[in-house]
C-alpha positions as CSV (number, residue, x, y, z in Angstrom):
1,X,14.4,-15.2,-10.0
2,X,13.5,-17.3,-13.3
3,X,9.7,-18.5,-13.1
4,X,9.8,-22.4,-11.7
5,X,12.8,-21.9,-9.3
6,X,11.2,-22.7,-5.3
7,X,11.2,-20.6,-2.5
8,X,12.3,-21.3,1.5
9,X,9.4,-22.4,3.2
10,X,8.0,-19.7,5.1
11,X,8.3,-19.9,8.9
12,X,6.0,-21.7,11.4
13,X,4.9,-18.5,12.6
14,X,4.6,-16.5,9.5
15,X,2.7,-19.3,7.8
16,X,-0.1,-19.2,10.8
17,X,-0.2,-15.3,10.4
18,X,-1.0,-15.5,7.0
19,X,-3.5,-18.5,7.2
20,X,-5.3,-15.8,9.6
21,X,-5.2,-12.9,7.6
22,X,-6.6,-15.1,4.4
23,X,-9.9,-15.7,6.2
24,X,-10.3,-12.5,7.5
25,X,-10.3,-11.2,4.1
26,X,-12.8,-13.9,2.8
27,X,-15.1,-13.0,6.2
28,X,-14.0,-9.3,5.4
29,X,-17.1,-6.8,5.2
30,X,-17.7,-5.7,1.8
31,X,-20.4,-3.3,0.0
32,X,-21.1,-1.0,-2.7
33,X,-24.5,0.8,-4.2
34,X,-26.2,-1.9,-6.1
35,X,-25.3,0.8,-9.3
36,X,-22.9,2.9,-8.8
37,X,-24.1,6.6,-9.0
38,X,-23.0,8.7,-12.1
39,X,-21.3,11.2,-10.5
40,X,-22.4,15.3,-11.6
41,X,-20.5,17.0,-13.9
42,X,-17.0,18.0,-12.0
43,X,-17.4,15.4,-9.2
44,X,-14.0,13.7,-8.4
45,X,-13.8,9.4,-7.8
46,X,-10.6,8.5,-5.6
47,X,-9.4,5.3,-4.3
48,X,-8.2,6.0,-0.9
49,X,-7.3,3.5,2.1
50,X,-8.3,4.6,6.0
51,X,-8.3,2.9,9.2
52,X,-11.4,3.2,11.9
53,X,-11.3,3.9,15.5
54,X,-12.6,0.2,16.1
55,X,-9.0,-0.5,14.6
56,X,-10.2,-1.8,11.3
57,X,-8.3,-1.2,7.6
58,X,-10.3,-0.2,4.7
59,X,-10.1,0.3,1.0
60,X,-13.0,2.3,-0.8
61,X,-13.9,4.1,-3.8
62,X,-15.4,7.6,-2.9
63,X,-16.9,10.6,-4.7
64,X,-16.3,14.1,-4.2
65,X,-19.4,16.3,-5.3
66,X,-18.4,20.4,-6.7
67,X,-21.2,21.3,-4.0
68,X,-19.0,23.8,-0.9
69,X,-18.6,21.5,2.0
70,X,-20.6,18.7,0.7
71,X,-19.9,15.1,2.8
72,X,-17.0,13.1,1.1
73,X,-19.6,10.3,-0.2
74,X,-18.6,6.6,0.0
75,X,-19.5,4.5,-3.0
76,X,-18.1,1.0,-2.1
77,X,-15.7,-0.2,0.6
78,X,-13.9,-3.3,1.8
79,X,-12.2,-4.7,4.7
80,X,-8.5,-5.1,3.9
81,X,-6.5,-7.8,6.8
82,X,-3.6,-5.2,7.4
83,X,-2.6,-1.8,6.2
84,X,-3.5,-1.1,2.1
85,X,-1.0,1.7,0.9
86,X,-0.3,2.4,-2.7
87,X,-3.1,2.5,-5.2
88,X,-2.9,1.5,-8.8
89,X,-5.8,2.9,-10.9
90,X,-6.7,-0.1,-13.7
91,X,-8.4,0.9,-16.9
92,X,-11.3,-1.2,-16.4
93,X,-12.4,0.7,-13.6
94,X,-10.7,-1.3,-11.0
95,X,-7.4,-0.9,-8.4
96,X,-4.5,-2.6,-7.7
97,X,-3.5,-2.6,-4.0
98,X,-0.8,-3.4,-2.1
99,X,0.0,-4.1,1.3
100,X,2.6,-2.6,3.8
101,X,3.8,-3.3,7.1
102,X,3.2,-6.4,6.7
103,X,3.2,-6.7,2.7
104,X,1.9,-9.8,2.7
105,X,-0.8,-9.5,0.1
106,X,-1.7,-8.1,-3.4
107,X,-5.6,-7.3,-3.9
108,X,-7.6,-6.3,-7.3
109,X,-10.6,-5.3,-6.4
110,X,-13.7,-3.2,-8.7
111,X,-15.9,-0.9,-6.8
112,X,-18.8,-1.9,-8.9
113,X,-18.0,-6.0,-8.3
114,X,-17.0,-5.8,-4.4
115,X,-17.2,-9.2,-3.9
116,X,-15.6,-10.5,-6.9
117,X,-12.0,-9.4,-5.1
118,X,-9.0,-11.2,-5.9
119,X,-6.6,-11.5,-3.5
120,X,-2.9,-12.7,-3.9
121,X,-0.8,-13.9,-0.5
122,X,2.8,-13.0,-0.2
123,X,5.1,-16.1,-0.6
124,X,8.6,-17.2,1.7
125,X,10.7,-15.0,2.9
126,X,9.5,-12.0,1.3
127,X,7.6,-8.9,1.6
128,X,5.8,-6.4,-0.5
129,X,6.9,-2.7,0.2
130,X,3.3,-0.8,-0.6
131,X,3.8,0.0,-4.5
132,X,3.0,-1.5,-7.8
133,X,2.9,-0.3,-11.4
134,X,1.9,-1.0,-14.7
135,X,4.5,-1.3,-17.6
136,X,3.8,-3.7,-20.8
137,X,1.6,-6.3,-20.0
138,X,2.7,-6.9,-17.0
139,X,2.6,-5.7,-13.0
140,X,5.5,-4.7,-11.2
141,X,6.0,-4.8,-7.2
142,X,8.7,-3.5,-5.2
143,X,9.8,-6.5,-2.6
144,X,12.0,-6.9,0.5
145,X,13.8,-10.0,1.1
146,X,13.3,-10.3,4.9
147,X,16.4,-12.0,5.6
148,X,18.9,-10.1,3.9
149,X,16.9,-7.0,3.6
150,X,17.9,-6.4,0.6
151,X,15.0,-4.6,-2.1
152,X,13.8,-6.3,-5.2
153,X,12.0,-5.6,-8.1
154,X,9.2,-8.3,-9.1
155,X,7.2,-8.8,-12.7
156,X,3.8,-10.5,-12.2
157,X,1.7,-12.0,-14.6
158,X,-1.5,-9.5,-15.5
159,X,-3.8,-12.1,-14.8
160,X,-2.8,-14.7,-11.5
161,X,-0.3,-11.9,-10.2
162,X,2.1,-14.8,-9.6
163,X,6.1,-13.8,-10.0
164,X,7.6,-14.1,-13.4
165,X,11.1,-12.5,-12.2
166,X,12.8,-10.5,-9.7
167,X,15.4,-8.4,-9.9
168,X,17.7,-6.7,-7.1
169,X,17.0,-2.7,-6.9
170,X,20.6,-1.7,-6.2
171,X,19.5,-0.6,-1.8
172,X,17.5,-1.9,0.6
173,X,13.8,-0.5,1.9
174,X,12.9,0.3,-1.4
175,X,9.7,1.4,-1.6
176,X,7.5,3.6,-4.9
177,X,7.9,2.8,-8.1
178,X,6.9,4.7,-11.5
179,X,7.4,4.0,-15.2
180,X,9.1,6.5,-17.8
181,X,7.1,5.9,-20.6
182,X,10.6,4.7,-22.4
183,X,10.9,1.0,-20.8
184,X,12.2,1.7,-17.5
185,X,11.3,2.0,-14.0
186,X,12.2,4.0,-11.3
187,X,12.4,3.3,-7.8
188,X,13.1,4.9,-4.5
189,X,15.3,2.9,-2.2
190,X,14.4,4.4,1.0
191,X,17.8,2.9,2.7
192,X,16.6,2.6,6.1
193,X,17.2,-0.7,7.4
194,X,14.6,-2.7,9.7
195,X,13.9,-6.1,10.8
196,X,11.1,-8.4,10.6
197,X,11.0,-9.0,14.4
198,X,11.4,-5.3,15.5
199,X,8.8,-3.7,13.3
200,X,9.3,-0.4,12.5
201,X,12.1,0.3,14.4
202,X,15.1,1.6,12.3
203,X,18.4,0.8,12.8
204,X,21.9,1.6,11.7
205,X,21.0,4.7,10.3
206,X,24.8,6.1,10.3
207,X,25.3,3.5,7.4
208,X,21.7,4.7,5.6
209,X,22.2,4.8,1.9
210,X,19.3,6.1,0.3
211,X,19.2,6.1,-3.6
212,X,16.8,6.4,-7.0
213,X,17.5,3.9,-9.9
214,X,16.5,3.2,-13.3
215,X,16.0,-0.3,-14.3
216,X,15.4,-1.4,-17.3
217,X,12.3,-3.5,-17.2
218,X,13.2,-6.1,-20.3
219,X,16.1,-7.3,-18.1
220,X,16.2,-6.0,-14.7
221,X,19.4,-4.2,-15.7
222,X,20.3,-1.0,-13.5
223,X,21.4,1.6,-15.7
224,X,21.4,4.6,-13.4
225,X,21.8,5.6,-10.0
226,X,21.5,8.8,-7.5
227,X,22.1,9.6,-4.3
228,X,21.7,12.7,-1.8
229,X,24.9,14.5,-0.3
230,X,22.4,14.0,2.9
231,X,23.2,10.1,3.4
232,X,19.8,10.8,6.6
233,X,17.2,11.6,3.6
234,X,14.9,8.9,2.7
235,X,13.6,9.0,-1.2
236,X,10.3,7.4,-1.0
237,X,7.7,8.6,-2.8
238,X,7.3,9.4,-6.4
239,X,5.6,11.6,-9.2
240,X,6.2,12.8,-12.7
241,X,5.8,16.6,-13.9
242,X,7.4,16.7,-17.6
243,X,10.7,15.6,-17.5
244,X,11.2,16.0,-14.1
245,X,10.9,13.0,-11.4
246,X,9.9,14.8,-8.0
247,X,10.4,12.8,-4.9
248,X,9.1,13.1,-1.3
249,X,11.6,13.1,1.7
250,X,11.5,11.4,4.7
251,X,14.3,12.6,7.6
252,X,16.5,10.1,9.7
253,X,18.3,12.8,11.6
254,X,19.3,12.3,15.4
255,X,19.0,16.0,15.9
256,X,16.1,17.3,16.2
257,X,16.6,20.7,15.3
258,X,18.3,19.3,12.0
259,X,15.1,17.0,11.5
260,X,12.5,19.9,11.5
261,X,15.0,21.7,9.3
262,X,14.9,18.8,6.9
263,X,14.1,19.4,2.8
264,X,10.8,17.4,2.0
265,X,11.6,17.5,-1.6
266,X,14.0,16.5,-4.1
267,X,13.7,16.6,-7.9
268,X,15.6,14.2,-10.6
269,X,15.5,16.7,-13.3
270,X,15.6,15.5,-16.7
271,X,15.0,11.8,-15.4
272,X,13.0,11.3,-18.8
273,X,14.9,13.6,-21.0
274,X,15.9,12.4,-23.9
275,X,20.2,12.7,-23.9
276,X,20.6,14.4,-21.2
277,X,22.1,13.5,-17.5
278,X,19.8,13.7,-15.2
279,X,21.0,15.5,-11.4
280,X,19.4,15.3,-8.3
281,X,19.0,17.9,-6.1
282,X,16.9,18.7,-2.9
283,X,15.0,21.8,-2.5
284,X,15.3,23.7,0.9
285,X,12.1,24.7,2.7
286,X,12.4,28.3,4.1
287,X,9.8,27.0,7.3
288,X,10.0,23.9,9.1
289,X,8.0,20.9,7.5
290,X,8.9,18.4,10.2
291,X,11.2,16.5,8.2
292,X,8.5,14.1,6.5
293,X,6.6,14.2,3.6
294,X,3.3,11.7,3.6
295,X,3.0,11.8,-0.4
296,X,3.4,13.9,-3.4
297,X,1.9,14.5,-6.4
298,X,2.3,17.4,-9.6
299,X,-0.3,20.0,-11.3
300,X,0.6,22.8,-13.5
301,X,1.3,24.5,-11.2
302,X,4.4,22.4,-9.7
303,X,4.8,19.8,-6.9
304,X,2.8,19.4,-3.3
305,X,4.6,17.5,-0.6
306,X,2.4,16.6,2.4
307,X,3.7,17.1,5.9
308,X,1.0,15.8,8.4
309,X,3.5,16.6,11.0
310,X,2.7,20.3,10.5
311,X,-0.7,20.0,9.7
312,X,0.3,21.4,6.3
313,X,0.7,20.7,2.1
314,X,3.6,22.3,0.9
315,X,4.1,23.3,-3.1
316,X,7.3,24.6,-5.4
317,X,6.6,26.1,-8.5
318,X,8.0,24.1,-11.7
319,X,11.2,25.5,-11.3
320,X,11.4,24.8,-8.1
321,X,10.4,28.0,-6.6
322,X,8.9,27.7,-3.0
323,X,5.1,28.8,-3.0
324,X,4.4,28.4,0.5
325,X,1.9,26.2,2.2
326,X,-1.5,25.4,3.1
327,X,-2.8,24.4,6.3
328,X,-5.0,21.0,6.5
329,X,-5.0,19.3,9.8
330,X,-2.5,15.7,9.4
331,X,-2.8,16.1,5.5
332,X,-1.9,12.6,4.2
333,X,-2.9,11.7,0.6
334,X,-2.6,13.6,-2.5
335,X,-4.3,13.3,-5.6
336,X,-3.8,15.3,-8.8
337,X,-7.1,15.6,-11.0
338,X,-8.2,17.8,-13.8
339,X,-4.9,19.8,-13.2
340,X,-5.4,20.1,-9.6
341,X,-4.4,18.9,-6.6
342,X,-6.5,17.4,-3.3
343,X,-5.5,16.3,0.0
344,X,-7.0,14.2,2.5
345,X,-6.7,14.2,6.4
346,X,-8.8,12.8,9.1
347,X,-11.0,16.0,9.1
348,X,-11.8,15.0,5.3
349,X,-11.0,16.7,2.0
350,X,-10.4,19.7,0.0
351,X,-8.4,21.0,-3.0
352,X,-5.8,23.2,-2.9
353,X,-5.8,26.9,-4.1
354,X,-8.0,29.9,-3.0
355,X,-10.6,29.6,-0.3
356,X,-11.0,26.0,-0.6
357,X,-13.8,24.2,0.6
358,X,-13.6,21.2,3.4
359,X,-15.9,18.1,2.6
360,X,-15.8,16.1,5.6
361,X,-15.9,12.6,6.2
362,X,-19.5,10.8,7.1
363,X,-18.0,9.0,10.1
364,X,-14.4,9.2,11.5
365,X,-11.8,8.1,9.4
366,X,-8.0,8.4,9.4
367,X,-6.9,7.9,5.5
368,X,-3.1,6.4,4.6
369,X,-0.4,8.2,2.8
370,X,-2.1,7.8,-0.8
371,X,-5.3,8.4,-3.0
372,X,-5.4,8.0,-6.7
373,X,-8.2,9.1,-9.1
374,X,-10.3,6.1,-10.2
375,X,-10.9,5.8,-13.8
């Protein structure tokens, strides 16, 4: 949609909600170390988003020290209205948030200048679906329209986050995003259909059409498109290893025998390959994952899929070997960091590999799908 062009009002209802929401998040709790510490040689900073048992949503920067079992240490925090999900690391230091279920606001917000947060509030009859990126000079969000369902791509302006453009993504329930490095962005179109009314409850799956595109970002042209012979596998969530676009798998299936059974993973090989076709293909799991992966991300080593419905972070080599799993109680986020990989549950964090060490949580916590490294 060309800049200038005016939105439906939003509903009675909805506008009340968000009135609500915007002063919670001015009265919202905020704090950070007057100077933020300077973290030991080796110690990890992650952005990361968590709920408390008071019901409370959170967004915080925290450090992990290279010290066995030492406490996951908090350096700043603030109270978010509703559910923050994906995290977009800014070179300044900073991270771009956005909301989901209900993705009804954008927030840029530094560690080291809490209170200094800008916050952008959904418009109409539309709804953020958790992810943003970064791709020449500008942000881009995924969107759903809430009255069609239909998912659309959005470029913001770098500085008031307002909407230059949108763009339809070719499904509906679209969802992460990433760049290619070559002018295009590719999304996930999850394909299951919801209402704004119901919530999260899913309907018409029998007629689920679940897909990855690549849009050009100049123009908002779709210039490729991939689908699953599975039509009940949801492509959601994203990450790069070479060439290779590795995507995390979400189950629809009525059986539940077939749902367990489910591949986690599928890989768009060659995505960012220069003349080549790129194929998608999903990787069976010799175990049962459950059917869901929470996030994913690459090392070296290959691709981890989390599956917090088996307590359990599952990896394929490069190739796309399977190399097992490793057990960490409702493992949600994933980060990849110095050419390693760490997950996050409610029992706190660790990396992956041999003998890893658990640093806990000070205070109980249970983190979202996603963490990203903080610059």
């Amino acid at each position: 949609m060309p800049m200038g062009i005016e939105l439906a009002p939003p509903s009675s209802l909805r506008w009340r909600r968000r009135q609500l929401l915007q002063a919670l998040a001015a009265l919202g709790g905020v704090g950070a170390l007057p100077r933020l510490a300077t973290a030991a040689p080796g110690a990890k900073r992650l952005f990361t988003a968590w709920d408390l048992p008071d019901g409370r949503h959170q967004l915080g920067c925290v450090r992990l020290s290279t010290a066995d079992g030492a406490p996951c240490q908090v350096e700043a925090v603030i109270d978010v209205p509703t559910r923050a999900h994906g995290l977009l690391p800014l070179p300044d230091g900073g991270v771009l948030v956005a909301a989901r279920r209900p993705g009804e606001w954008l927030l840029r917000w530094h560690p080291a200048r809490p209170t200094q947060a800008q916050w952008h509030w959904m418009d109409g009859d539309r709804a953020f679906s958790g992810h943003a990126q970064w791709l020449d000079g500008h942000f881009y969000t995924t969107e759903s329209d809430l009255e069609t369902g239909a998912g659309l791509l959005s470029r913001r302006d770098p500085h008031t986050l307002e909407r230059l453009a949108e763009w339809p993504t070719g499904g509906t329930d679209n969802h992460m995003l990433l760049a290619d490095g070559r002018g295009h962005l590719f999304v996930a179109n999850g394909g299951v259909a919801t209402r704004p009314e119901t919530g999260r409850l899913k309907i018409d799956l029998d007629a689920m059409d679940s897909s990855i595109v690549r849009i050009a970002a100049a123009s908002g042209r779709i210039t490729g498109q991939w689908r699953l012979d599975d039509s009940r596998l949801s492509l959601r969530h994203l990450a790069w290893r070479g060439p290779d676009l590795g995507i995390a798998l979400q189950a629809q299936h009525d059986d539940p025998a077939a749902q367990q059974a489910a591949p986690v993973l599928a890989v768009l090989r060659g995505a960012r390959a220069e003349g080549a076709e790129p194929t998608l293909v999903a990787l069976p799991t010799p175990q049962p994952l459950g059917g869901y992966g929470g996030d994913i991300c690459a090392t070296p080593a290959g691709f981890h899929v989390s599956c917090p419905r088996v307590d359990a972070v599952a990896t394929w080599s490069a190739t796309g070997a399977w190399q097992g799993t490793q057990a960490h109680g409702e493992a949600y986020a994933l980060a990849a960091t110095d050419g390693s990989a760490l997950v996050a549950g409610p029992g706190g964090w660790k990396a992956l590999g041999n003998a890893p060490a658990l640093h806990p949580w000070q205070g109980e916590r249970a983190p979202d799908n996603h963490a990203a490294r903080a610059a």
